[in-house]
mmCIF file of the N, C-alpha and C atoms, coordinates in Angstrom:
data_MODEL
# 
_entry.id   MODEL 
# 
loop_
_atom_site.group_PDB 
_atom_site.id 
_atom_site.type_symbol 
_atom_site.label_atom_id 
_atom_site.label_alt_id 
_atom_site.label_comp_id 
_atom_site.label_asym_id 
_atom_site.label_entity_id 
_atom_site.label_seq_id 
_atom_site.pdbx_PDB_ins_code 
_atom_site.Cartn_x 
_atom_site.Cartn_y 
_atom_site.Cartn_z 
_atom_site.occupancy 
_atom_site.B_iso_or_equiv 
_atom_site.pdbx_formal_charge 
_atom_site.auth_seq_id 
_atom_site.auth_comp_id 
_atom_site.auth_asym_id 
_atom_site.auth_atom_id 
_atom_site.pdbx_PDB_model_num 
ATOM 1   N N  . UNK A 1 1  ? 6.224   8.834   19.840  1.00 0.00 ? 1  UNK A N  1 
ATOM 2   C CA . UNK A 1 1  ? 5.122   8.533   18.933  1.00 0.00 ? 1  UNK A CA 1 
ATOM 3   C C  . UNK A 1 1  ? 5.617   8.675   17.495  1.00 0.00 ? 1  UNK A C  1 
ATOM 4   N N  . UNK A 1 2  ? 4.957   7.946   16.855  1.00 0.00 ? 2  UNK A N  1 
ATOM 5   C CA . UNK A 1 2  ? 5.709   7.805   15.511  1.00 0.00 ? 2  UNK A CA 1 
ATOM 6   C C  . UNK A 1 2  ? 4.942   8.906   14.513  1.00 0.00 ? 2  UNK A C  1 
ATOM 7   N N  . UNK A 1 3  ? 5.397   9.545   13.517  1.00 0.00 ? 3  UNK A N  1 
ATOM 8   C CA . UNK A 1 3  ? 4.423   10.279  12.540  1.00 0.00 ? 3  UNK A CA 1 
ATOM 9   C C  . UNK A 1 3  ? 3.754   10.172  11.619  1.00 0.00 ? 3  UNK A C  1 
ATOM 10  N N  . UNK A 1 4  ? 2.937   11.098  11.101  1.00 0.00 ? 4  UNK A N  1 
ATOM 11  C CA . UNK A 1 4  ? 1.634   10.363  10.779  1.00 0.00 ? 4  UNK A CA 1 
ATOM 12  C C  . UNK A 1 4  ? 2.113   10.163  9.075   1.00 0.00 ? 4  UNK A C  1 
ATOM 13  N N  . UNK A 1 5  ? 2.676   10.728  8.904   1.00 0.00 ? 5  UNK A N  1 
ATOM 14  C CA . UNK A 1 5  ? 3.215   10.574  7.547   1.00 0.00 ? 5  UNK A CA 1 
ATOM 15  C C  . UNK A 1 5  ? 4.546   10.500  7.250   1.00 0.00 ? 5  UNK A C  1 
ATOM 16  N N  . UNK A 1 6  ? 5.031   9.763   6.014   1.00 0.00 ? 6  UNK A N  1 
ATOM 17  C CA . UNK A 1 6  ? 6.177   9.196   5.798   1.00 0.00 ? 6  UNK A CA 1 
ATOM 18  C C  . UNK A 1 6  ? 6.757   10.231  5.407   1.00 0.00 ? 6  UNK A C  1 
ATOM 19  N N  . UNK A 1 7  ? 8.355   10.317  5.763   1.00 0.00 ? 7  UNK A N  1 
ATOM 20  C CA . UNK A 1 7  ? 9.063   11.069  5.275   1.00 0.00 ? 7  UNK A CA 1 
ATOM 21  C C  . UNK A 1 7  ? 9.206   11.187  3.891   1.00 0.00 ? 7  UNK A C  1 
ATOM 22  N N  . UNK A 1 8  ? 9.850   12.678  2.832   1.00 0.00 ? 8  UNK A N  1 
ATOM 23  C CA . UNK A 1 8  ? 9.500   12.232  1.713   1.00 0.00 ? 8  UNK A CA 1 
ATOM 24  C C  . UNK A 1 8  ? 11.090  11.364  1.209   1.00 0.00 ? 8  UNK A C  1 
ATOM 25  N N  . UNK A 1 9  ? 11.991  10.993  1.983   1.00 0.00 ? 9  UNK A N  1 
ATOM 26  C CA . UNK A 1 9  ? 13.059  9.965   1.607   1.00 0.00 ? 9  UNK A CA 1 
ATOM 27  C C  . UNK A 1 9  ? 12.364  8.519   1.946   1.00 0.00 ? 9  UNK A C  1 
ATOM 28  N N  . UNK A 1 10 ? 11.508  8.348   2.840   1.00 0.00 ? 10 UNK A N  1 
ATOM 29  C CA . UNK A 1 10 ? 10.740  6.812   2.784   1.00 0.00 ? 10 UNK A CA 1 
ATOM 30  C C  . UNK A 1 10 ? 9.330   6.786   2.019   1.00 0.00 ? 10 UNK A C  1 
ATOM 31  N N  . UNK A 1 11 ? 9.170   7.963   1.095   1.00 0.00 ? 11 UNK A N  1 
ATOM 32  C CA . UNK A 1 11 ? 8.313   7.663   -0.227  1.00 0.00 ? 11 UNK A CA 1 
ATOM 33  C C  . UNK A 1 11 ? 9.243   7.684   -1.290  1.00 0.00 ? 11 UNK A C  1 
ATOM 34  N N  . UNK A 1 12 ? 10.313  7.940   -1.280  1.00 0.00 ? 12 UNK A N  1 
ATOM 35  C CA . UNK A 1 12 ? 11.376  8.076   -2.435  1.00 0.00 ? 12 UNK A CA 1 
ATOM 36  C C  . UNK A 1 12 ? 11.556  6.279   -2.336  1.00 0.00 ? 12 UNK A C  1 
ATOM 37  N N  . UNK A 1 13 ? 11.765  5.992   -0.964  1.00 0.00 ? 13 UNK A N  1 
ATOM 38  C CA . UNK A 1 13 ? 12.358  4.583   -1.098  1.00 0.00 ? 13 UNK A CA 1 
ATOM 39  C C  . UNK A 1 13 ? 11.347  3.621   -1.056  1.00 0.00 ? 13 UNK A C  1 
ATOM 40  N N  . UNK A 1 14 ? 10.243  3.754   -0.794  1.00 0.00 ? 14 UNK A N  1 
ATOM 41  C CA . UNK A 1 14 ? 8.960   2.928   -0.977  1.00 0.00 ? 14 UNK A CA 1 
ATOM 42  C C  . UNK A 1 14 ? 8.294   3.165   -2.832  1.00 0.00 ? 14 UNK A C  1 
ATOM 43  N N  . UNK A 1 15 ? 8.660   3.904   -3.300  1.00 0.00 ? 15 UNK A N  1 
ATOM 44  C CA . UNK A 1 15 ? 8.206   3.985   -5.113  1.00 0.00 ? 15 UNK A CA 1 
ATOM 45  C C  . UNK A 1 15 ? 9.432   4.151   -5.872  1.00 0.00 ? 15 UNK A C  1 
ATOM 46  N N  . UNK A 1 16 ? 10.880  4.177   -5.235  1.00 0.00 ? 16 UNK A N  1 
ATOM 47  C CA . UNK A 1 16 ? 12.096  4.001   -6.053  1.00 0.00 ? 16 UNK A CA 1 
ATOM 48  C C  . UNK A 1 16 ? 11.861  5.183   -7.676  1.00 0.00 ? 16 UNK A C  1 
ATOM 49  N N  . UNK A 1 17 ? 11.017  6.118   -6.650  1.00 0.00 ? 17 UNK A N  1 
ATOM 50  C CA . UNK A 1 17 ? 11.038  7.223   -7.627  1.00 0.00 ? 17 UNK A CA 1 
ATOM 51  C C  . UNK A 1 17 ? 11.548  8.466   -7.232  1.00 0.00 ? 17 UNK A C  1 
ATOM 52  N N  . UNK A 1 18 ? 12.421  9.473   -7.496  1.00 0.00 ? 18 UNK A N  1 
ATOM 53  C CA . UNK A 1 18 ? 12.693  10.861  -7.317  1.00 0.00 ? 18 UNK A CA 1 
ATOM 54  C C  . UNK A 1 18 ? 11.615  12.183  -7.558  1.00 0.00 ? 18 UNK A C  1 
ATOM 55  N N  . UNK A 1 19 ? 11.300  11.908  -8.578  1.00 0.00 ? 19 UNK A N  1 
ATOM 56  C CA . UNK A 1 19 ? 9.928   12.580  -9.007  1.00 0.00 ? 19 UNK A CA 1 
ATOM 57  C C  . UNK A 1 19 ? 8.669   13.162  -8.187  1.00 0.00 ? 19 UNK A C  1 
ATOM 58  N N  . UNK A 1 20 ? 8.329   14.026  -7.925  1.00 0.00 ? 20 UNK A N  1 
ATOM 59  C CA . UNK A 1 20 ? 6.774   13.636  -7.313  1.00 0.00 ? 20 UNK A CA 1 
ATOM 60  C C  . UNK A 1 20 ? 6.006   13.505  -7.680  1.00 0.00 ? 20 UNK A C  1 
ATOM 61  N N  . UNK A 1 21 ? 6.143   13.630  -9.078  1.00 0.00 ? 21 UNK A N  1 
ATOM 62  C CA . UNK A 1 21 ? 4.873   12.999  -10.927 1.00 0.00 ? 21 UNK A CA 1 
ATOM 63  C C  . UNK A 1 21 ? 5.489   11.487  -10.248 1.00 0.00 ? 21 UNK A C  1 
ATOM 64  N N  . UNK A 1 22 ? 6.331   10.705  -10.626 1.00 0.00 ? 22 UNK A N  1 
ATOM 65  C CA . UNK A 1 22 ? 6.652   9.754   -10.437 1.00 0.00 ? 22 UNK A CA 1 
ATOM 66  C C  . UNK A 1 22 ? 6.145   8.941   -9.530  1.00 0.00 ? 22 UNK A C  1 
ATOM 67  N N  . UNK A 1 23 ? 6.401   9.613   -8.371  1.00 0.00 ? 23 UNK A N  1 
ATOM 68  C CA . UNK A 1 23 ? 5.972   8.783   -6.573  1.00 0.00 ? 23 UNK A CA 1 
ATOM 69  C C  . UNK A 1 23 ? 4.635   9.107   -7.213  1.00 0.00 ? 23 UNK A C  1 
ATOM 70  N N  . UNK A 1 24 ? 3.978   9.784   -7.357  1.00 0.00 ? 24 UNK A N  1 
ATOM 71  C CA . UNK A 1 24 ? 2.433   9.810   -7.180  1.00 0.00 ? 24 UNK A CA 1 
ATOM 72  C C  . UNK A 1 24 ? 1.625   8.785   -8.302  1.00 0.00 ? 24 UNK A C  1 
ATOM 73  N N  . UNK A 1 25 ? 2.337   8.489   -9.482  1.00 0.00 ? 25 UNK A N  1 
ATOM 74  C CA . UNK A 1 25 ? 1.873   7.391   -10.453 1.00 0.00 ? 25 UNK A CA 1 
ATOM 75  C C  . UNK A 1 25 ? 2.380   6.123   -9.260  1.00 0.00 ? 25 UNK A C  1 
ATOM 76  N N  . UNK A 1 26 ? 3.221   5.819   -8.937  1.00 0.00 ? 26 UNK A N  1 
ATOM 77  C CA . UNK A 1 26 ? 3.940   4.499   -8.521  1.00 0.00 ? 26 UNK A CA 1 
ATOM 78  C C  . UNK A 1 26 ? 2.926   4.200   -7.661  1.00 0.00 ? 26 UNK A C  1 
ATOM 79  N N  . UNK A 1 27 ? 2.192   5.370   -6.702  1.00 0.00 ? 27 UNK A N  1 
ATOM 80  C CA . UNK A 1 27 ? 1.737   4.869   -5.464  1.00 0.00 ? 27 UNK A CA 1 
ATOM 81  C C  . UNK A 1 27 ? 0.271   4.745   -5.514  1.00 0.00 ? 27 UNK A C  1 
ATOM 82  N N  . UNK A 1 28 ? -0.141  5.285   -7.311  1.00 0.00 ? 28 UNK A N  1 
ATOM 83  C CA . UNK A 1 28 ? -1.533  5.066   -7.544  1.00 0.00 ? 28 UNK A CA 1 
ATOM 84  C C  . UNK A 1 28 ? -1.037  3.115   -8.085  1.00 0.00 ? 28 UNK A C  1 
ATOM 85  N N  . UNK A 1 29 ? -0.447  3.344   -8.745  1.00 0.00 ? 29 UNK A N  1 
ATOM 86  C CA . UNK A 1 29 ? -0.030  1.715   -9.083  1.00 0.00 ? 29 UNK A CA 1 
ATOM 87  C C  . UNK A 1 29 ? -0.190  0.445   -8.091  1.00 0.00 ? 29 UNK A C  1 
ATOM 88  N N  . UNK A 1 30 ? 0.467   1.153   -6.848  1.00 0.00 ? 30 UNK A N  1 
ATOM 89  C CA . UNK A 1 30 ? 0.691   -0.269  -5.857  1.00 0.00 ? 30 UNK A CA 1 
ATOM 90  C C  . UNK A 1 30 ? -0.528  0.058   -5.032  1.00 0.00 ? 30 UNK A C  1 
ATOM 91  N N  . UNK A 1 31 ? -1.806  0.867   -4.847  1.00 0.00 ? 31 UNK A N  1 
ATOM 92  C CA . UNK A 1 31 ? -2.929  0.630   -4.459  1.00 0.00 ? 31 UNK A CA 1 
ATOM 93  C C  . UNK A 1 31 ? -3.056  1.708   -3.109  1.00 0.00 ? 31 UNK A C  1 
ATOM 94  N N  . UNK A 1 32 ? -1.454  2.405   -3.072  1.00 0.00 ? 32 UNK A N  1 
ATOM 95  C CA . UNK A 1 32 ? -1.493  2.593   -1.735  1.00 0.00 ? 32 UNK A CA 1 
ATOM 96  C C  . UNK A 1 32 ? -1.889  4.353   -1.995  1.00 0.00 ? 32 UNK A C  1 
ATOM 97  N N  . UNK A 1 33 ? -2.775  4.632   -0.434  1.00 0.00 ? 33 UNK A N  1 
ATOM 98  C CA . UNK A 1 33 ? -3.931  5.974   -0.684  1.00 0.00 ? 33 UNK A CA 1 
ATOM 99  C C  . UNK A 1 33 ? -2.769  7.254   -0.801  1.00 0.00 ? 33 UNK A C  1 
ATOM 100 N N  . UNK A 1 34 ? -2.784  8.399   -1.473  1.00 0.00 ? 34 UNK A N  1 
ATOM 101 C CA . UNK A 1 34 ? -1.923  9.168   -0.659  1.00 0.00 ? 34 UNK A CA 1 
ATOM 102 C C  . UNK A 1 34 ? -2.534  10.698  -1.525  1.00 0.00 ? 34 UNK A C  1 
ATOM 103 N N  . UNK A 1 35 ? -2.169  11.693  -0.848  1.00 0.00 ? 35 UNK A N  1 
ATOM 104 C CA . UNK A 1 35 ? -2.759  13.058  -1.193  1.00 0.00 ? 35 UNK A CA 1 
ATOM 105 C C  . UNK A 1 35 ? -1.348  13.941  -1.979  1.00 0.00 ? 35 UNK A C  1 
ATOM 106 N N  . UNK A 1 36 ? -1.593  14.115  -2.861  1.00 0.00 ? 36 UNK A N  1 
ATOM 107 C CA . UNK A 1 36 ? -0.452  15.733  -3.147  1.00 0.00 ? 36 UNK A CA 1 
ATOM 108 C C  . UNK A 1 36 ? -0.843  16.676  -2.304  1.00 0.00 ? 36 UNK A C  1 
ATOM 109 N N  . UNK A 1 37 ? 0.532   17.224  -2.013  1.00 0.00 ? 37 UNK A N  1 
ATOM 110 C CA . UNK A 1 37 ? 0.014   18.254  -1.360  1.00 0.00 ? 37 UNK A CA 1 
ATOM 111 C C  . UNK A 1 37 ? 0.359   19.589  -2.483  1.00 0.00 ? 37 UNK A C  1 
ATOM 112 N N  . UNK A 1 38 ? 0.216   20.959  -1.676  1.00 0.00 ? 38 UNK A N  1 
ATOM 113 C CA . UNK A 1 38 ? 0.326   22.030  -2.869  1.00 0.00 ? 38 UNK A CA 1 
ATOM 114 C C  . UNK A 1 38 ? 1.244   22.320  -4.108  1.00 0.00 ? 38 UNK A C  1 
ATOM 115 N N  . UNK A 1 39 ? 2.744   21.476  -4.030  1.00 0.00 ? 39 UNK A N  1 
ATOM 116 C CA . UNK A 1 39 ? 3.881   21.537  -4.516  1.00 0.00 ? 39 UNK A CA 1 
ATOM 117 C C  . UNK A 1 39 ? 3.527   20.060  -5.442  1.00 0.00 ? 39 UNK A C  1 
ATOM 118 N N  . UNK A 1 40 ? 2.559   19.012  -4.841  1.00 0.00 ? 40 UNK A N  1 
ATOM 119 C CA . UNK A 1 40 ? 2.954   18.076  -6.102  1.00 0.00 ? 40 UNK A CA 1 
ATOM 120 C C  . UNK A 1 40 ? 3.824   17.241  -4.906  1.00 0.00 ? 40 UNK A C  1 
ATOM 121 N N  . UNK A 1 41 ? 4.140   16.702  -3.948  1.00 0.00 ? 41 UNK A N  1 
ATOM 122 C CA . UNK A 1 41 ? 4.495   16.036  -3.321  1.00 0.00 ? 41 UNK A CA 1 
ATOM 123 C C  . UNK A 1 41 ? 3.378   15.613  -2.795  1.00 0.00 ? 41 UNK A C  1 
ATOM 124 N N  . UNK A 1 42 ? 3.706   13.359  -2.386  1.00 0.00 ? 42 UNK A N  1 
ATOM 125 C CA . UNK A 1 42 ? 2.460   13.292  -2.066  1.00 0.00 ? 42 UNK A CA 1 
ATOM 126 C C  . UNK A 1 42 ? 2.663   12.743  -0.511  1.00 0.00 ? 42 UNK A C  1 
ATOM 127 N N  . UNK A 1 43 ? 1.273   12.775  -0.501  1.00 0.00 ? 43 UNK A N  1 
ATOM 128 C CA . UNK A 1 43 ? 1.730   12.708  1.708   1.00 0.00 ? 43 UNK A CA 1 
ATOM 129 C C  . UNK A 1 43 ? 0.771   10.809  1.778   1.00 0.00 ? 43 UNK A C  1 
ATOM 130 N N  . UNK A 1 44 ? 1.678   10.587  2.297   1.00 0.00 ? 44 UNK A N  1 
ATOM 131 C CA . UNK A 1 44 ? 1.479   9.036   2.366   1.00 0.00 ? 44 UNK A CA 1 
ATOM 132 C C  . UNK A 1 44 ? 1.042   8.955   3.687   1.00 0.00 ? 44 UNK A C  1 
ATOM 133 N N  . UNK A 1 45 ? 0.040   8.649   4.657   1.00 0.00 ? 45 UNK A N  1 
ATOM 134 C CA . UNK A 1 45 ? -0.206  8.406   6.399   1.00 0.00 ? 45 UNK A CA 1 
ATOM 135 C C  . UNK A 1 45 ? 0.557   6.657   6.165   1.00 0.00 ? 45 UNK A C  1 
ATOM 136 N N  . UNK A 1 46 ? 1.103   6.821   7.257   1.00 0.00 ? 46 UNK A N  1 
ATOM 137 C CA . UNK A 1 46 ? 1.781   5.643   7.628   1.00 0.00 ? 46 UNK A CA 1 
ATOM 138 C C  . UNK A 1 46 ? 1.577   4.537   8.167   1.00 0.00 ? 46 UNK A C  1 
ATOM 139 N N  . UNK A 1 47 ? 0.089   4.923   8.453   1.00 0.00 ? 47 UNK A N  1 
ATOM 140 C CA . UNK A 1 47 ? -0.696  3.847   8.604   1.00 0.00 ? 47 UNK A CA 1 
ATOM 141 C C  . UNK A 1 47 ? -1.141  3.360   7.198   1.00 0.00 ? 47 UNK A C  1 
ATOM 142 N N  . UNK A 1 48 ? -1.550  3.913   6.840   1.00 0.00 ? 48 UNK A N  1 
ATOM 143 C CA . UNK A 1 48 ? -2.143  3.220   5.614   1.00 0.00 ? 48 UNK A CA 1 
ATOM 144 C C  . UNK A 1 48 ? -0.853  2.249   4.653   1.00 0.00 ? 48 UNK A C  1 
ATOM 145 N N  . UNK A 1 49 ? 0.560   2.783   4.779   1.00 0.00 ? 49 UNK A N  1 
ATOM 146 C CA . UNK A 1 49 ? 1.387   1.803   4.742   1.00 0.00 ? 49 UNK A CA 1 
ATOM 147 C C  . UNK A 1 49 ? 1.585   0.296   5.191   1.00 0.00 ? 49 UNK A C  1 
ATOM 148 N N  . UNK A 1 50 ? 1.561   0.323   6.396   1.00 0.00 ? 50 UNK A N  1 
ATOM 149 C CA . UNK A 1 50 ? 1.415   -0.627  7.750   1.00 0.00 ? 50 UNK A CA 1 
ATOM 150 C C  . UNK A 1 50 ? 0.274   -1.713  7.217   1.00 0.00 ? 50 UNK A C  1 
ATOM 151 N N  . UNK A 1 51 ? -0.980  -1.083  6.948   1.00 0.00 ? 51 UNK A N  1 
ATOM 152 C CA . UNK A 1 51 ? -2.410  -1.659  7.188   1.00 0.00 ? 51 UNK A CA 1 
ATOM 153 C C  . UNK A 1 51 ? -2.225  -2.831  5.655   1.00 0.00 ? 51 UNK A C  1 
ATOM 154 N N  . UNK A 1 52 ? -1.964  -1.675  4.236   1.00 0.00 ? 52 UNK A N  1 
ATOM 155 C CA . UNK A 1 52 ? -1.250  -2.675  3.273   1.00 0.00 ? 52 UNK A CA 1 
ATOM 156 C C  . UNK A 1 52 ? -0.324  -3.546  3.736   1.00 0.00 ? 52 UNK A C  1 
ATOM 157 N N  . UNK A 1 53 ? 0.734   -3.746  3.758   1.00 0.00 ? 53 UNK A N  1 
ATOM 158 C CA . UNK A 1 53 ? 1.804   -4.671  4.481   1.00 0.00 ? 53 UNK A CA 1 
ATOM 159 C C  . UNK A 1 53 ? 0.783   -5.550  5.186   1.00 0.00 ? 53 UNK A C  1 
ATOM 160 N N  . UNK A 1 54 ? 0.248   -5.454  6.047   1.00 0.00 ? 54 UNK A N  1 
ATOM 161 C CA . UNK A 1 54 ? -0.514  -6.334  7.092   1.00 0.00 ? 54 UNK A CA 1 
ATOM 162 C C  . UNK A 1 54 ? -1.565  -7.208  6.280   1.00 0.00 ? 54 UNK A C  1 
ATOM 163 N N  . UNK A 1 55 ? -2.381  -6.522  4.977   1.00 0.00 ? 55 UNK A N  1 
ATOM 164 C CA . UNK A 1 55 ? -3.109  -7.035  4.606   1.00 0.00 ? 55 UNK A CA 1 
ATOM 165 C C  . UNK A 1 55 ? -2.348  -8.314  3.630   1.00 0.00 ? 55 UNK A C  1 
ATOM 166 N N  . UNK A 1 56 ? -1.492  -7.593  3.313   1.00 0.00 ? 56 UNK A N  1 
ATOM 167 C CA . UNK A 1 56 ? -0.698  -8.606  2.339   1.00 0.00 ? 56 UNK A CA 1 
ATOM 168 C C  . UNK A 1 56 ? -0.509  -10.112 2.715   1.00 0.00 ? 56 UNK A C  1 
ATOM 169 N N  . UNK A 1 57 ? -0.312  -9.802  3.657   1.00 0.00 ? 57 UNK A N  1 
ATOM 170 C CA . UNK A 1 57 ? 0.082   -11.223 4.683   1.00 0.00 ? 57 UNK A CA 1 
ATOM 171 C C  . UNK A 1 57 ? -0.576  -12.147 5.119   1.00 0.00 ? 57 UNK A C  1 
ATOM 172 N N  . UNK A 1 58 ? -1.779  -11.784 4.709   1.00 0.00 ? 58 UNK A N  1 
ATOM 173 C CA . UNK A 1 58 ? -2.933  -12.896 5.175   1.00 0.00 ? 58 UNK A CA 1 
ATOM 174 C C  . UNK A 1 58 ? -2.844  -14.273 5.037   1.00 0.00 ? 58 UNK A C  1 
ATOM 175 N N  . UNK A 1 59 ? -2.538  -15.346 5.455   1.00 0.00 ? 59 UNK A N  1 
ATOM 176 C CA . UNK A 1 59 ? -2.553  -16.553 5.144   1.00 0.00 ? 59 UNK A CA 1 
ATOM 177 C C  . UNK A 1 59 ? -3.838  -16.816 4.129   1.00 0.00 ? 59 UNK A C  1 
ATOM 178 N N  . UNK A 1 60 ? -3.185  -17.628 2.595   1.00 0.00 ? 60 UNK A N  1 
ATOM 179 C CA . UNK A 1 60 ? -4.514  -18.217 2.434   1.00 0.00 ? 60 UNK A CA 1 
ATOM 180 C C  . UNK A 1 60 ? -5.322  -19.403 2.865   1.00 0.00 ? 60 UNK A C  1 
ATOM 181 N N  . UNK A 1 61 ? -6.878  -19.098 2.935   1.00 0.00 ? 61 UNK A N  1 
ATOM 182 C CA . UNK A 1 61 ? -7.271  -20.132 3.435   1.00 0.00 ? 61 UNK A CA 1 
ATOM 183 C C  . UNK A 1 61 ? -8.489  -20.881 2.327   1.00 0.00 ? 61 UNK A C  1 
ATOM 184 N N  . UNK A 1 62 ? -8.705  -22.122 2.828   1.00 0.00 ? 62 UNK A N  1 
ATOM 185 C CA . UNK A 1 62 ? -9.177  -23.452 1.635   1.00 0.00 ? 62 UNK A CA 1 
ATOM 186 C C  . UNK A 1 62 ? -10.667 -22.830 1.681   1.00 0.00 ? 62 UNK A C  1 
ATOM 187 N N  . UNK A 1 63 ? -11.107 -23.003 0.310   1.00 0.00 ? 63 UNK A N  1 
ATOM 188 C CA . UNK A 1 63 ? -12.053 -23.281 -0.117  1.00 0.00 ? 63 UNK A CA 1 
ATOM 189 C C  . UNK A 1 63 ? -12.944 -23.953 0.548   1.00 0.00 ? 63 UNK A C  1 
ATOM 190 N N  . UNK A 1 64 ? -13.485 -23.429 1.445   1.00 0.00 ? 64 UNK A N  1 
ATOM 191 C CA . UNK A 1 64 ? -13.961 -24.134 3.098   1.00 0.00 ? 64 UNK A CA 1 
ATOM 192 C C  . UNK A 1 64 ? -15.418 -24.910 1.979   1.00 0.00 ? 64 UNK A C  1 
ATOM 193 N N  . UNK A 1 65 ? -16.422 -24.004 1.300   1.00 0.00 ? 65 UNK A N  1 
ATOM 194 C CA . UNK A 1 65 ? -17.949 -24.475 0.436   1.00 0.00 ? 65 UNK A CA 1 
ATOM 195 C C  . UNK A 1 65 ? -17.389 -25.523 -0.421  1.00 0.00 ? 65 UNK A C  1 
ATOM 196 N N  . UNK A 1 66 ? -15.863 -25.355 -1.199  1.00 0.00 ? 66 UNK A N  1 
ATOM 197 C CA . UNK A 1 66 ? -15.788 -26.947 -1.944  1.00 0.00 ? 66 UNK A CA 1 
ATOM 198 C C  . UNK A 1 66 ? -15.282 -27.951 -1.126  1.00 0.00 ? 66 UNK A C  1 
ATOM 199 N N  . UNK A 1 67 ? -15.044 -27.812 0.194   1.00 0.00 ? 67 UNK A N  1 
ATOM 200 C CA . UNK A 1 67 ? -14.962 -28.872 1.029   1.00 0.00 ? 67 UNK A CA 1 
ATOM 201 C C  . UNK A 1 67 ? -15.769 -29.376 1.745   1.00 0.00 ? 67 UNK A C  1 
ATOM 202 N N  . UNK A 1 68 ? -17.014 -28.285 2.010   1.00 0.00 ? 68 UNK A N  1 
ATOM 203 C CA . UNK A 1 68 ? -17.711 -29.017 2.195   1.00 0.00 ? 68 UNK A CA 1 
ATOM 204 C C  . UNK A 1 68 ? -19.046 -29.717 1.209   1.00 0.00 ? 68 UNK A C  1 
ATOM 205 N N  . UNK A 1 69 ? -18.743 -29.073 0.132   1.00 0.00 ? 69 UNK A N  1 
ATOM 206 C CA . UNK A 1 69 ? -19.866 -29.795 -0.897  1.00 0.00 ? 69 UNK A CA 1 
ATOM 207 C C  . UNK A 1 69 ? -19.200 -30.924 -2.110  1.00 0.00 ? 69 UNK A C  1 
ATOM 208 N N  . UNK A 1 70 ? -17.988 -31.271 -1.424  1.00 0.00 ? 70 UNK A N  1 
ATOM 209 C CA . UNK A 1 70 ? -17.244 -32.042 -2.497  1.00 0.00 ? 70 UNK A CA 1 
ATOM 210 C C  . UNK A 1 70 ? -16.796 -31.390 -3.867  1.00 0.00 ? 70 UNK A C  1 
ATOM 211 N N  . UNK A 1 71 ? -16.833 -30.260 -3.950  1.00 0.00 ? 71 UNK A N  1 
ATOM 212 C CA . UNK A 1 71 ? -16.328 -29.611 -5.781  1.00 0.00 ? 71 UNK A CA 1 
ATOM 213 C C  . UNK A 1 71 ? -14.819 -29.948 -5.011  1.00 0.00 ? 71 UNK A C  1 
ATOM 214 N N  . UNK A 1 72 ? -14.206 -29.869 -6.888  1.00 0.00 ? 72 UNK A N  1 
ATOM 215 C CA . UNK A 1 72 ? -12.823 -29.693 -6.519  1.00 0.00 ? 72 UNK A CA 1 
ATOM 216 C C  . UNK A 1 72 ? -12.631 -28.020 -7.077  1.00 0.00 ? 72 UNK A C  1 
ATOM 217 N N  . UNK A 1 73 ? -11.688 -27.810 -6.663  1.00 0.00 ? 73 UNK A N  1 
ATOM 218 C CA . UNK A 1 73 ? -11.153 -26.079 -6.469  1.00 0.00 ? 73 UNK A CA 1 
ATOM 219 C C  . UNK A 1 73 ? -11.221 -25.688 -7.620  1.00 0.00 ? 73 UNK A C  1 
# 
């Protein structure tokens, strides 16, 4: 089973920050949720990694109301 939170070398390498002031601005930046814990390190669930990534990917899709009411986009 995989764990529930990222190691803190795959939050180092997911915000290309050393810092944990750093990682914790970077990861308010890119949207993604994560908690400090008592030291100021922040705890990322790895799902919530995953779920971003996944959302990212969405195909876009057409303007289905200006196709069907004739507007253009």
């Amino acid at each position: 089973m995989a764990e529930t939170w990222l190691t803190p070398d795959e939050v180092c390498e997911l915000t290309a920050r050393q810092r944990y002031s750093a990682q914790c601005r970077k990861l308010a930046e890119m949207g993604v949720p994560f908690r400090p814990n008592a030291i100021g390190r922040p705890l990322v669930e790895r799902e919530a990694v995953l779920s971003t990534a996944k959302a990212g990917r969405k195909k876009p899709e057409p303007n289905w109301d200006a196709i069907h009411h004739g507007k253009a986009a």
